[in-house]
C-alpha positions in Angstrom: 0.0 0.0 0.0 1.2 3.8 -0.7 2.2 5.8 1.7 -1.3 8.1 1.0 -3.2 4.9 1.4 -1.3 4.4 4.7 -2.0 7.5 6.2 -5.7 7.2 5.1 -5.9 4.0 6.8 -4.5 5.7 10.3 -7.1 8.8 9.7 -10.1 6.4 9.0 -9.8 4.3 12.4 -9.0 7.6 14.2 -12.0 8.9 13.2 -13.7 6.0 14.5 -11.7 5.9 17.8 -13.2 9.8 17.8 -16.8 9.2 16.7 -17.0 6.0 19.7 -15.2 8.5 22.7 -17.8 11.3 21.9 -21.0 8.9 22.0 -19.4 7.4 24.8 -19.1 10.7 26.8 -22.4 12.2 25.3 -24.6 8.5 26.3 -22.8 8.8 29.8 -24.2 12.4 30.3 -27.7 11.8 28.9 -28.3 8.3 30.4 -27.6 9.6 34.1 -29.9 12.2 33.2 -32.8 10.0 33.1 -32.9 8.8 28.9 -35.4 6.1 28.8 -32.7 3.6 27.4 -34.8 1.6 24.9 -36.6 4.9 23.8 -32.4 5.6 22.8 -31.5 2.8 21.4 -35.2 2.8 19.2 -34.2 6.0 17.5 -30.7 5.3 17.0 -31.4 2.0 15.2 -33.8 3.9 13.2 -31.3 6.6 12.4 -28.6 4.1 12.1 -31.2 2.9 9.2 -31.5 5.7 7.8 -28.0 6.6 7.3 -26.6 3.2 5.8 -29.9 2.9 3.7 -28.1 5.4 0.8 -25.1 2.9 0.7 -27.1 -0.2 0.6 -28.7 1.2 -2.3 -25.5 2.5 -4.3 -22.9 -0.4 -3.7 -25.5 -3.3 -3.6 -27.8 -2.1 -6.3 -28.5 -5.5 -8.9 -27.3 -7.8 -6.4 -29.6 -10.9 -5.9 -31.6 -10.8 -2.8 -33.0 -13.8 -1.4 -35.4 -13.3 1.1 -37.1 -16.3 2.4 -38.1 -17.6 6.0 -34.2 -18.3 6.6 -33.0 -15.1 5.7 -35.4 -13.2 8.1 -34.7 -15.9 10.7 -31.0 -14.9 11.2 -31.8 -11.7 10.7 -34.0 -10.8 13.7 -32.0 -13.2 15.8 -29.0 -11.2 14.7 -30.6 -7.7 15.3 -31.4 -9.4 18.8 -28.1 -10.1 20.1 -26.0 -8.0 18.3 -28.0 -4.8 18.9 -31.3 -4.8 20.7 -29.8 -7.1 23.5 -25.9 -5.6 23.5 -26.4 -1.9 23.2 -28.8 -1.6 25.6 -27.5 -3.8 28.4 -24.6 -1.8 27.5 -26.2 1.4 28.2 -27.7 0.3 31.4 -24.2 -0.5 32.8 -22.9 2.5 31.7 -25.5 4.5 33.4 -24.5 2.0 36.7 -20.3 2.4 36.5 -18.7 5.2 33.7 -17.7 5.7 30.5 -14.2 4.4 31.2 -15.1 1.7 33.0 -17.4 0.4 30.8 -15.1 1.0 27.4 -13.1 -1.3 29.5 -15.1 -4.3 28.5 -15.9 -3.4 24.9 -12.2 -4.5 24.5 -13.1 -7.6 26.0 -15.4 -8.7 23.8 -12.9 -10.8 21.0 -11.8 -12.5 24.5 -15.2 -13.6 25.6 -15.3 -14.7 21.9 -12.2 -16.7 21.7 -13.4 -18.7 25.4 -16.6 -19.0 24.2 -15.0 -20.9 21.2 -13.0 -22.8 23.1 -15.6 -24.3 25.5 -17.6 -25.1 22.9 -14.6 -26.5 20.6 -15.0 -24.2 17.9 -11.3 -23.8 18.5 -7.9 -25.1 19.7 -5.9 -23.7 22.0 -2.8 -24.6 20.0 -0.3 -24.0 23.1 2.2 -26.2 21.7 2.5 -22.7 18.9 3.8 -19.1 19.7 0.3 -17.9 18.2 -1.9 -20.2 20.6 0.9 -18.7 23.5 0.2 -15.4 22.6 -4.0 -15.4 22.3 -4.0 -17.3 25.6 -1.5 -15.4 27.2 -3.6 -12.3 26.0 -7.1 -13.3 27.2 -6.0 -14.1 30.5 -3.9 -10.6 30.9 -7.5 -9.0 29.4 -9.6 -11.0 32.0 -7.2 -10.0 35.0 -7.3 -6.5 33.6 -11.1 -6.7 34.0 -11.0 -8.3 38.0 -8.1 -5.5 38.7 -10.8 -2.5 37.1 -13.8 -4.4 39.1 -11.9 -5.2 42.5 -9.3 -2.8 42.8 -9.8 0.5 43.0 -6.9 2.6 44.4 -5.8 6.0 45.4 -8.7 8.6 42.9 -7.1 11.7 41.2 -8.6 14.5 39.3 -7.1 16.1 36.3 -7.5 19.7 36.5 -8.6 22.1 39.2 -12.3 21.2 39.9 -12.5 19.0 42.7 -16.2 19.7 43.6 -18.8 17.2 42.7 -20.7 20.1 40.6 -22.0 17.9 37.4 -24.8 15.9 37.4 -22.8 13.0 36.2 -20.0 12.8 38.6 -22.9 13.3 41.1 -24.7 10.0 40.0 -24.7 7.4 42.4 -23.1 4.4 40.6 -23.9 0.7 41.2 -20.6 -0.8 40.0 -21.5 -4.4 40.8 -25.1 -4.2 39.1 -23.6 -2.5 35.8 -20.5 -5.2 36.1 -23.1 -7.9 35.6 -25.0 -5.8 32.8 -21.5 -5.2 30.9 -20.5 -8.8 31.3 -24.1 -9.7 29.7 -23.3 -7.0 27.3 -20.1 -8.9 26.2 -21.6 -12.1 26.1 -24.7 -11.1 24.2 -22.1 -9.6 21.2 -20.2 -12.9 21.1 -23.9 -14.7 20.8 -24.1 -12.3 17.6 -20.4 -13.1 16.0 -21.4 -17.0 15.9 -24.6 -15.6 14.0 -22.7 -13.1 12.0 -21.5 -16.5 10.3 -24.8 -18.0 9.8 -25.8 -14.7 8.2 -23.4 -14.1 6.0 -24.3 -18.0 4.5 -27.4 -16.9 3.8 -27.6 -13.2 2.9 -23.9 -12.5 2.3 -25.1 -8.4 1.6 -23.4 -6.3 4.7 -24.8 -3.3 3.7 -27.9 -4.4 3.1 -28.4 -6.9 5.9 -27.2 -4.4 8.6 -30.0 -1.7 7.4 -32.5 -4.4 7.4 -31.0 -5.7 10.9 -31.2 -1.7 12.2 -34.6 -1.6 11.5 -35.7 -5.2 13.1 -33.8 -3.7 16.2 -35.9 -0.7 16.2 -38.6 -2.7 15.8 -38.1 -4.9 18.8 -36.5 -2.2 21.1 -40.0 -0.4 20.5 -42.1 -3.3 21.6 -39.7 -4.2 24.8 -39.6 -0.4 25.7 -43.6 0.1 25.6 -44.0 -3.0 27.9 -41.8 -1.7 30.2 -42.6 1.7 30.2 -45.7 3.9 27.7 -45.4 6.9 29.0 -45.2 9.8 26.4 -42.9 11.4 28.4 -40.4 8.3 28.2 -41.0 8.6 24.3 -40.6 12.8 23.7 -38.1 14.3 21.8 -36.8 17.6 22.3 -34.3 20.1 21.1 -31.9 18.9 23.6 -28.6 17.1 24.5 -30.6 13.5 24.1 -31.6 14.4 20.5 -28.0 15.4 19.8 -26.9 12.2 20.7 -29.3 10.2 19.0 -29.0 11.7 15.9 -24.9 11.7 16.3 -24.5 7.6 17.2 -27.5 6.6 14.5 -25.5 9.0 11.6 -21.9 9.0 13.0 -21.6 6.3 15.9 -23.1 4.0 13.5 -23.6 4.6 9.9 -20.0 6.4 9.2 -18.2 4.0 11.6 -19.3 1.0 9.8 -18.4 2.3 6.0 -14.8 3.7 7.6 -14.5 0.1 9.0 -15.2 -1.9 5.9 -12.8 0.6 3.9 -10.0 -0.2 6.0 -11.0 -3.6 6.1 -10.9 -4.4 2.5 -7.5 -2.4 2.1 -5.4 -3.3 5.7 -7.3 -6.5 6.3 -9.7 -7.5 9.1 -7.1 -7.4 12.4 -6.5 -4.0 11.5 -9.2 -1.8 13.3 -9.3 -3.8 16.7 -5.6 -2.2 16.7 -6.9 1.1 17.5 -9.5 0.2 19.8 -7.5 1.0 22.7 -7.2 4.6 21.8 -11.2 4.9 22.7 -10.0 4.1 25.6 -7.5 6.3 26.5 -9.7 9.3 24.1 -12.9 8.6 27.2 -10.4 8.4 30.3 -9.2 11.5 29.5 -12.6 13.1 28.5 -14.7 11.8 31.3 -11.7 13.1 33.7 -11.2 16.6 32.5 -14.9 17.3 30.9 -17.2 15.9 33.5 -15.1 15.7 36.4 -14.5 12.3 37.2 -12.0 11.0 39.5 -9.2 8.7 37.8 -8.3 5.6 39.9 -5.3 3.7 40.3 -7.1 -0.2 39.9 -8.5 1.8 36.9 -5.5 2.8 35.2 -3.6 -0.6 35.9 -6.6 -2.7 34.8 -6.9 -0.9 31.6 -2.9 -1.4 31.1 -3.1 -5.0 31.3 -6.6 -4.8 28.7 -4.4 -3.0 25.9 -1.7 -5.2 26.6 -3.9 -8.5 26.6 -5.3 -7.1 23.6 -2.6 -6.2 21.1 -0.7 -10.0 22.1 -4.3 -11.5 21.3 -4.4 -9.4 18.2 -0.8 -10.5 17.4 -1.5 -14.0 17.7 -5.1 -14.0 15.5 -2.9 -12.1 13.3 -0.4 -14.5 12.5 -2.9 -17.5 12.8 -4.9 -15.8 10.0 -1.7 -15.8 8.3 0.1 -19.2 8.7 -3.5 -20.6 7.6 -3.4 -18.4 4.5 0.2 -20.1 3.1 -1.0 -23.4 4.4 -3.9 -23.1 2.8 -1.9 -22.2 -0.4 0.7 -24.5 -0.3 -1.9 -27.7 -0.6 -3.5 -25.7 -3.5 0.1 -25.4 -5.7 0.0 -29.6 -5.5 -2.6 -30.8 -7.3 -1.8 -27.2 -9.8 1.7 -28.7 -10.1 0.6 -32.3 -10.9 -2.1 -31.4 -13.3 -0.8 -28.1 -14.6 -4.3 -26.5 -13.7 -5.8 -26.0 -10.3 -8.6 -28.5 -9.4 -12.2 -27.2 -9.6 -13.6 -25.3 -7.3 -10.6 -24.9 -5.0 -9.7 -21.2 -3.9 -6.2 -20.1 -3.1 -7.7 -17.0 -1.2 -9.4 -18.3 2.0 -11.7 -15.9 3.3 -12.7 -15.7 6.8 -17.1 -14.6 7.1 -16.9 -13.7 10.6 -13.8 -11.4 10.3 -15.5 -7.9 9.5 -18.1 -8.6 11.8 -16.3 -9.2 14.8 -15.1 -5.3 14.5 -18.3 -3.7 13.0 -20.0 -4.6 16.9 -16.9 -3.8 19.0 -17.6 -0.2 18.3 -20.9 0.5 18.8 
């Protein structure tokens, strides 16, 4: 790749990192507030819909679309788990704990993932290989992060020179044990969606396409949960205020850009490019939850999300080079049969592709 192509690639995920911190912050703010959260994520789906609709139509205009029962199937179940389900038990630990703390475990989810697949032997450990080291090595440095964030808390500092407990947020009562358990769900409820991002993508292989119609089945069912639980109007109303601003920002920017700047990088860097940066969010919310709403920086906090980023990039490593080594292996027993036949045998590919790749990122960031 160029050098230009390089430095796009570093300006698209840093736009992400920037578009993620900002809902972050702005869904912390609104959320202790009093935002009804499935009145939240109702419009954002919808606006998310909205937004991703105009690309759906452009790149995936003539493309065959079979709809039948088995299509719609994995698409509500995806829109289930992969959105209704994990964005709002995600917002209801972050109204419980912060926006640092709970950014903490969106890094965890491709660990979750990777145990998941292991318990259920959708995977080998490989430990007798320097990859296998290195991903188990990484998911149990991520998980200790996670105790050391949850147990540990420290000596609290403030960046700045506003000590007082003057904003709404910082004076919030959090319940760090409830929202622990509502962000663990969280986690668990996106790695129920990558195992049916592959099921998907056998069926009704159009991303664009299938995440507008998944956006809209989420709307759909966070409308029905959220009248059940609460049908006030009030709970419902929109107003020229900081809640519509955020709406509006994660369904257009949150969602709709992130996802087109992920599958650009994707199809030029390759898939374990963009979880590479998600550690900057991270840092980008610490920082911004610290200085612009006044929270206190912890100690346990700080050191937990050390070991996270550096769990992370040796996981990251290691799926790396897996992808990798499974690439040339892969082409290596294609060049036999090419090189006693002259020709390669029929319908054998020398370019494995991995379905569940682009997913696993397009969820980590919303």
């Amino acid at each position: 790749m160029s050098e230009l192509g390089s430095k796009k690639g570093v300006l698209s995920m840093l736009l992400v990192q920037i578009f993620a911190t900002v809902m972050q912050v702005l869904s912390r703010v609104i959320l202790v507030e009093g935002t009804f959260i499935f009145a939240l994520t109702f419009y954002r789906h919808l606006v998310a819909a909205i937004s991703i609709a105009p690309f759906a139509f452009y790149f995936e205009r003539g493309e065959p679309k079979p709809f039948n029962w088995k299509v719609w199937f994995w698409l509500f179940i995806n829109a289930l788990t992969g959105m209704t389900m994990a964005l709002a038990l995600f917002y209801f630990g972050l109204r419980d704990t912060s926006a640092t703390y709970s950014v903490n475990f969106l890094n965890l989810i491709p660990i979750c993932t990777f145990l998941t697949c292991i318990i259920f032997r959708l995977e080998e450990l490989r430990l007798q290989t320097w990859v296998g080291k290195a991903k188990t090595i990484g998911a149990i440095l991520c998980v200790g992060g996670a105790l050391t964030t949850s147990l540990y808390k420290g000596k609290e500092f403030y960046l700045g020179t506003h000590h007082a407990k003057s904003t709404v947020v910082v004076a919030h009562k959090t319940h760090m044990l409830q929202g622990t358990f509502f962000l663990l769900a969280s986690c668990f409820s996106y790695t129920a969606w990558f195992i049916v991002q592959v099921q998907l993508q056998k069926v009704f292989p159009l991303r664009y396409f299938g995440t507008m119609l998944a956006c809209v089945i989420a709307a759909i069912q966070s409308a029905i949960i959220g009248v059940i639980v609460d049908s006030s109007k009030a709970a419902w109303r929109l107003e020229w205020n900081l809640q519509l601003i955020t709406i509006l920002y994660s369904g257009a920017l949150a969602s709709g850009a992130t996802f087109c700047l992920i599958s650009w990088a994707i199809s030029v860097k390759g898939p374990t490019y963009p979880p590479m940066f998600n550690p900057l969010t991270l840092i980008f919310v610490a920082l911004s939850e610290a200085i612009i709403l006044g929270e206190p920086l912890r100690v346990g906090m700080l050191l937990g999300t050390v070991l996270i980023i550096v769990g992370l990039y040796s996981f990251l490593w290691g799926e790396k080079n897996e992808k990798k080594n499974r690439a040339e292996s892969n082409a290596a027993a294609a060049e036999v049969p090419t090189r006693m036949t002259g020709e390669p045998v029929r319908g054998q590919s020398t370019l494995p592709t991995n379905p569940v790749a682009f997913e696993i990122k397009e969820i980590d960031q919303n």
